[in-house]
Each structure stands twice: as structure tokens, then as C-alpha cells.
N, C-alpha and C positions, 0 to 999 in steps of 0.2 A: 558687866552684865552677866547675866544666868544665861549660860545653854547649854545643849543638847550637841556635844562635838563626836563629829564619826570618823573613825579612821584612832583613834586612841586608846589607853588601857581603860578595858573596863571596869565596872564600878564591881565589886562584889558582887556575886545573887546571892539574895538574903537567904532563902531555903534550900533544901538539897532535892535535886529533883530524882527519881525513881526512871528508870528502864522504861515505864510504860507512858511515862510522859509524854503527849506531844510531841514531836520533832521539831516543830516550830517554837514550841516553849524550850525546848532544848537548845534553840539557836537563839532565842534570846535570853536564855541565862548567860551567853558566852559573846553576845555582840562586839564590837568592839565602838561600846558608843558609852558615853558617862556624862553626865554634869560637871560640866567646868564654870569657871569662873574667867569671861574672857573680857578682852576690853571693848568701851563700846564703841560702835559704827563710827569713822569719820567720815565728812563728805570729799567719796572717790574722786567729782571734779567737780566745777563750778555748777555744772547741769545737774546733779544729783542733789539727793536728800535725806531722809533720814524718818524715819515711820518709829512710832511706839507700837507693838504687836499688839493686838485687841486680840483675835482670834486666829489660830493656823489649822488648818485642815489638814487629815494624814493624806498623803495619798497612796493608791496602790501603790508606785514607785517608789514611795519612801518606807512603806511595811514590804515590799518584796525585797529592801537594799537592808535593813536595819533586822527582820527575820529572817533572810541570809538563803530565802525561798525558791531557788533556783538549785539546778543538779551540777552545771558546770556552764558559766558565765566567763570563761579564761579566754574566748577566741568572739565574746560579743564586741563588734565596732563600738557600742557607745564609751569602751574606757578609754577609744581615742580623744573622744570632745567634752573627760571631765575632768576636774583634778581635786584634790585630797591636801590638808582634812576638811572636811565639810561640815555646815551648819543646815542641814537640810530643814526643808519645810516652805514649797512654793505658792501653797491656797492660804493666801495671808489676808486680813484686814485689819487696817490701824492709825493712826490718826496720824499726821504732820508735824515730826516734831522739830527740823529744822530744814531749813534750807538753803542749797548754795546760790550764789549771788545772782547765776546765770538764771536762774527756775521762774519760769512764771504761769507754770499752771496751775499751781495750786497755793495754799499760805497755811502756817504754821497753822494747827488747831483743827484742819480739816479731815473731815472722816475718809478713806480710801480703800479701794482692793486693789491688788495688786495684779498686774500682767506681769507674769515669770521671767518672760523672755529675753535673754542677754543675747539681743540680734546686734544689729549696726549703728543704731543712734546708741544704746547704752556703753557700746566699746570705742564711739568717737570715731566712728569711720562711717565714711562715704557710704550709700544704700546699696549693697548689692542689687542684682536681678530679682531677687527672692522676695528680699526686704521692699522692693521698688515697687511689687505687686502684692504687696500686702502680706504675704506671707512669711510672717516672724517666723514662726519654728522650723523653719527650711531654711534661715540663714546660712549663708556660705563662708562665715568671719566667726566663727562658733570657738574658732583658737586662736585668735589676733585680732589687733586694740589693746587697749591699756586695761582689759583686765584676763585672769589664767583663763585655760578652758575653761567650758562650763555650757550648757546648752540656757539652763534657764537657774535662776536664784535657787540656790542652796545645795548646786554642786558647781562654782566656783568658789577659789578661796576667799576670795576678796568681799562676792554678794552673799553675805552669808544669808542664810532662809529665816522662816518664822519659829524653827524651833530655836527661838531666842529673843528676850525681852526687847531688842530694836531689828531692826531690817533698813538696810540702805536699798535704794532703788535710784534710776532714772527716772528724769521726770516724764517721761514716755510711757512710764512701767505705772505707771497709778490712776483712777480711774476716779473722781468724786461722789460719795454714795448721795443718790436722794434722801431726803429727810424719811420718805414712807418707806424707806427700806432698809429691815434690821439688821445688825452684822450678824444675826445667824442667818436670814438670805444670804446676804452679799458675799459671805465665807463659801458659797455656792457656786458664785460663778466660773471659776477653773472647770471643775469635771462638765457644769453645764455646757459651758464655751466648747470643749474640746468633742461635747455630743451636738452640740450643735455644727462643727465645721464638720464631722463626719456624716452629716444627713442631707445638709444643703451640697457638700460636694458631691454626695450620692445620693438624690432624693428619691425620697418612696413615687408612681404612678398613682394619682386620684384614683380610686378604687383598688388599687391593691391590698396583695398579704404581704406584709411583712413581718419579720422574726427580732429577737434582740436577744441575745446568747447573753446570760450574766445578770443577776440584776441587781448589783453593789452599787456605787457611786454613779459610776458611768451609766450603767446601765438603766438605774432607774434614770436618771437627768435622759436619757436617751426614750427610754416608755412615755417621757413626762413633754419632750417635744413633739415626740408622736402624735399621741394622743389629743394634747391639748392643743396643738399650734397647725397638725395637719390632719383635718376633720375627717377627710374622706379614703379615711387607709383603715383597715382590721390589722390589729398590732397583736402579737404575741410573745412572751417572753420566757425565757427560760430562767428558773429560778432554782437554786440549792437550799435556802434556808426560809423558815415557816415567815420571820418577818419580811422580808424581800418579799415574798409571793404576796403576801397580806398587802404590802404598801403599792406593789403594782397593778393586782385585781381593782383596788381603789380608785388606779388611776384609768381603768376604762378597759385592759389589758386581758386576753386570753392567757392563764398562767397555765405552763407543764413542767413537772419535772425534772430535772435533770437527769435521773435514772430512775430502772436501767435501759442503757440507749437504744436498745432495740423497741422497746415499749414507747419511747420517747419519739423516735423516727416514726412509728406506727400512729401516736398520737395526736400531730402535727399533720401528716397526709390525711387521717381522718378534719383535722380542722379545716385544710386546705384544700380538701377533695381534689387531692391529688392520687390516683393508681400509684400501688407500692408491685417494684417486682422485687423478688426474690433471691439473691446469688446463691452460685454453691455454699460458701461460708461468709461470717463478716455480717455489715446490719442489712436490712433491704434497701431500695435508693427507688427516691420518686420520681417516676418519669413518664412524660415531660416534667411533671408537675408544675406548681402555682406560687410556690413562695419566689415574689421575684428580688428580694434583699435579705443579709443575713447581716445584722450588726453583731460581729464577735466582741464584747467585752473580756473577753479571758484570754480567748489565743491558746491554749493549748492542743495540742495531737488533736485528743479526743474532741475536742469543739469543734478544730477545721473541719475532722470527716465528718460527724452529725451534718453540721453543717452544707456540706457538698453533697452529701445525701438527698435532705430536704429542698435544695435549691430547685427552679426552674430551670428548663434548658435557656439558656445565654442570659440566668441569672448574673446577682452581683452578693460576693461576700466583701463585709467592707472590716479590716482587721484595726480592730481597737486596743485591743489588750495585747499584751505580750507573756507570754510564758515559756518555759523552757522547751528547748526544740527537742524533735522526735521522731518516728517515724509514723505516718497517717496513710491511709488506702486512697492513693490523690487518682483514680481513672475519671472520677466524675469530672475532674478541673478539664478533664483536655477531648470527654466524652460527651457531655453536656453544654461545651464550651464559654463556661464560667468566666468571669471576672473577678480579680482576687485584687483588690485597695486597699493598701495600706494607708491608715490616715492617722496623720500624725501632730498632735494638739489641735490650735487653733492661732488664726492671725486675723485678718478683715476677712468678714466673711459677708456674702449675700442672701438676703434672708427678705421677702416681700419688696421687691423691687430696691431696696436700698442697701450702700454695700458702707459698713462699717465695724471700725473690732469688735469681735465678737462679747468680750464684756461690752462695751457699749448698747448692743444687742440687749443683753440681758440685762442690764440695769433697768433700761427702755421700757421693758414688757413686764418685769418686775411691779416699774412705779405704776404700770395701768394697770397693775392689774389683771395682768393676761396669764399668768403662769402661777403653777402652786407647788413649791415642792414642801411643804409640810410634813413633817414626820421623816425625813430625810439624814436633817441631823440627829442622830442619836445619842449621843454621847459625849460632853466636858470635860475635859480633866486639867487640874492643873498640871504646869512641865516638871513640876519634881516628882509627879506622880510617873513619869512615863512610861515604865514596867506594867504600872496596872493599865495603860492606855492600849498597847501596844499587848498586852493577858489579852484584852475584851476584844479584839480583832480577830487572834488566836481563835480565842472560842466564842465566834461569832452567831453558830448555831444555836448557841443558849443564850447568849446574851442579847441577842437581836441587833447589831451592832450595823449599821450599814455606814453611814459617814462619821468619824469620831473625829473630834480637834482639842486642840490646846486653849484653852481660856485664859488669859490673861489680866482681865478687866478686873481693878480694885486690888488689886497685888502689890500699889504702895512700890513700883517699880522706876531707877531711874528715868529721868527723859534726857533728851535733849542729846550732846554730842559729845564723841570721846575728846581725849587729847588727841591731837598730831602730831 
């Protein structure tokens, strides 16, 4: 089969790039990722099975690991629980193309998304504590079982991801789409799922302000829970590029700029009539003030302080995104006495009195009807194209680029199963 292998020599860049390049285009002239020609998936064990890719969604984590967008990642914990080379690409949909003996939830031909998570049922061991309570991405078996490390599909070696014409999974790992729901919905539900466990673990108060820092993937699916699913909250979002702002004004959203931060701080206390005071140096910081949640979809320096800024005294920042560490002006965290949550993907989550996986969740609410993300996905590209996939992310400013994926459909691509 055709993929996308990382960790190998790379393919040529076709042009020669200029000094004033991008940096980002600079690191993906040099990735170390190519098209290969690898063999296809065989069934891992009798439970598992075998997907033809329809659609793969990038995600931040796979444009931060493949545009190389980090300052210094040498002392981050997560290269303890992944291994190399990898086939990344965890936002998959795709149909059923075999299955091993043991499998009985689903049958060849059926439509699926996939849940990433290589917890405890997928490596053949007993359920941890984590896994026992529903939450897959805190498994504590993330290095042992019968497959390498790996947190979730397509950084182990073995699960490869959707940046590849099959994807093996557990039958754990797949979700059946309803008929009224498209795979460019259903290619959705990853970034949704992962804004939906960080809103129900941290919910907004009926009647509150709340904020959403970022508004790419995450962040819109985060504006798009808000707004739509919890009536009685004033949401605001912080947005960098003219589409993002346009697609979350849409969705009911107070939009501000992201710069410059002083102005931005200023902005926000005016929305929230919150009193700004003054420091000697640095932004101003509202206090007590009103915003009683900050969902950070970015995570860097300058977000957490905006952030801790604009919060309420014994507000909550709930950290979604990850970027590279820094120094930030943290007095509000321990002067304000903030709550700083880290939240991390999504497993069963509870959502209107009923607690089930969070894709299930969204499938749910999908097929009524109840959610709209529209205009979300932006951008197809076939996988040989992946340069120009991974250009239109780059320069997302002009392109308007918020979720881009891999298209597969009609591509005349193998099915079915490798050799063993």
C-alpha cells in the first residue's frame, strides 16, 4: 500500500526555497517523512481488523511532529510512550475491509471512525484503573501488550495511521457511522470528542463568560459545543486568522484578536466588565474579574499569561493545546488562585445525564441533528499530494485552512489483507 512513512530519508523538495521562506516551509522542505511503498496491514490478533482509509484528518499533532514546530522537544515525556517509524494520521474514516475471527461488532463493507486509542483492550491486557473508568487516554499500559509503544494509532509501529491507504484497529477502536452522517462529518469526531471531554470535565456555569483561546480544529469544535449544546453561557473566542473568526462569529461567538495582547486583555475586560488594573510593566490583569473558564487550544507562554490575565479570581484555565515551553508572568496562578487542567483527548465521557464514548456522543447528536460544524472542513488533498497539504496549513492565513484531510475515495486502492 501507499504511505506517508516518518522517521525515513526524505523525498527531494522539488524547489529551492529562499532565506526569506517561511521557517515552517523550511522544515518541511527537510522533514524526514516520504512515500513509501509499504505492505498492507495484517490482522494484529483475532480481535482486530483491517479499515480501507476513506478520509484522514491532519491533526495539530501531526503538522507540529511532520513541520518539526517546536524549539526543543529532546527532554518532552511523550518520546517515552512512542516509537518509530511511524505511519501517522489518527482522525480516520473507512470502511471494513476484513476481519479477524474473534470481531463481532462490526462486518466487512461497514462504514466507520475510528477511536485512536491503543489503551488496554487493543494491547490484550486486562483494564487498568484508567481504562476501568472509562478513560482511554490515561491508560497506564501505553508500553506493554503485544503491541510497541504508542499512545494512540499512528505512533506505534505496528497501528499504522490513516496517512495510509489501510489502517488496522481494534474492534474497540471503530464506531459504526449512521447512514445521515457524511464522512466529512464523521472525519470530525476526534478534535470534537477531545473538545467535548475538556468542557464536560470542566463545565462552563449557566450564565457565565467563558473564553476559547485558538480557533483551529479544536477550538472551533470547542465554540461549536458551547454555543450550540450549552444555551445559557456568553462564549468568546480568540482568533488569529480572518477564516476562523468568520466561521466562529457564525457560530453565535464574540470574536477578538489575538493581537496586540495588551489591546486584547483591554478587549475582553471591556466584553466581560471586568475592572482592568494596571502593573508597573507587562499586560494589565482583571481583577477580580468575570471570565470564569479559559479553554487554551494553543498552549503557548503567551496564551497561558493572556490568559491568567483575563481569568476570574478562583477561575479555571483548562489546557488543550500544547506548544513549546517558556517563560510566562505566572503571579495571577497563585494570586487569583486559579485552576490550571490539563485535559487530555477524550474516553467515556458524560454529556446530559448519560455517560458514554465520546464519539458515540457525537455520532448521537450528529444523526439528530443537534450540531453543525459546517465550513469546518476545509480542505482534500489526495496523499501523493502531501507537500501541498501540509504548504496550505503553513500558510493558513491566506488559505483559510482550518481542518485539512487526506481524501481517499475512488483512488482504485488495494483492499482487503496483507500477506503474513
Amino acid at each position: 500500500m501507499k504511505a506517508l512513512q516518518f522517521l525515513t530519508t526524505p523525498d527531494p523538495w522539488p524547489e529551492q526555497l529562499g532565506e526569506d521562506a517561511p521557517p515552517l516551509l523550511r522544515n518541511l522542505s527537510t522533514t524526514p517523512m516520504a512515500m513509501r511503498e509499504l505492505d498492507h496491514p495484517t490482522l494484529l490478533a483475532d480481535d482486530w481488523l483491517v479499515l480501507d482509509t476513506d478520509l484522514c484528518g491532519i491533526c495539530g499533532s501531526d503538522s507540529k511532529q511532520v513541520l518539526m514546530d517546536f524549539e526543543d522537544a529532546a527532554d518532552s515525556m511523550m518520546t517515552a510512550v512512542i516509537s518509530f517509524p511511524q505511519v501517522l494520521g489518527h482522525e480516520v474514516v473507512g470502511r471494513v475491509a476484513a476481519t479477524g475471527p474473534a470481531v463481532t461488532s462490526v462486518e466487512p463493507g461497514q462504514r466507520v471512525v475510528l477511536n485512536p486509542w491503543l489503551s488496554c483492550a487493543p494491547r490484550g491486557l486486562d483494564l487498568c484503573p484508567a481504562c476501568e473508568a472509562g478513560d482511554l487516554s490515561g491508560c497506564w499500559n501505553f508500553t506493554h501488550g503485544r503491541l510497541s509503544p504508542g499512545i494512540h494509532t499512528g505512533n506505534a509501529v505496528e497501528a499504522t495511521g490513516g496517512f495510509a491507504e489501510a489502517v488496522p484497529a481494534h474492534q474497540s477502536m471503530v464506531f459504526p457511522i449512521p447512514d445521515s452522517v457524511s464522512d466529512e462529518v464523521a472525519v470530525l469526531a476526534d478534535p470534537w470528542s477531545v473538545s467535548l471531554h475538556a468542557i464536560t470535565r470542566n463545565p462552563p456555569r449557566p450564565g457565565s463568560k467563558v473564553l476559547v483561546y485558538g480557533a483551529g480544529a479544536l477550538g472551533t469544535t470547542s465554540v461549536q459545543i458551547l454555543t450550540q449544546l450549552f444555551h445559557d453561557v456568553d462564549v468568546g473566542v480568540i482568533a488569529r486568522h480572518p477564516a476562523q473568526a468568520a466561521l466562529s462569529r457564525s457560530m453565535g461567538a464574540t470574536v477578538f484578536a489575538h493581537e496586540p495582547r495588551e489591546a486584547l486583555v483591554e478587549a475582553i475586560a471591556e466584553w466581560s466588565e471586568a475592572p482592568l488594573l494596571q502593573p508597573w510593566e507587562g499586560l494589565p490583569v482583571a481583577y477580580p474579574g468575570t471570565v470564569e473558564v479559559v479553554y487554551d487550544t494553543v498552549g503557548s507562554p503567551l496564551t497561558i499569561e493572556a490568559a491568567m490575565r483575563v481569568l476570574a479570581y478562583r477561575g479555571t484555565l483548562v489546557q488543550m493545546g500544547v506548544g513549546s515551553p517558556g517563560r510566562f508572568e505566572w503571579t495571577p496562578w497563585y494570586f487569583k488562585e486559579l485552576r490550571l487542567v490539563g485535559s487530555n483527548a477524550f474516553g467515556f465521557e458524560t454529556f446530559e445525564g448519560e455517560t458514554m464514548h465520546a464519539i458515540d456522543h457525537y455520532l448521537r447528536l450528529a444523526d439528530a441533528g443537534r450540531i453543525d460544524l459546517t465550513g469546518l472542513l476545509t480542505h482534500r488533498f489526495a496523499l501523493a499530494d502531501w507537500r501541498e497539504a501540509f504548504t496550505t496549513i503553513v500558510n493558513q492565513g491566506d488559505t483559510g485552512a482550518i481542518k485539512v484531510a487526506f481524501d481517499y475515495r475512488g483512488a482504485g486502492r488495494p483492499s482487503g489483507l496483507g500477506e503474513k
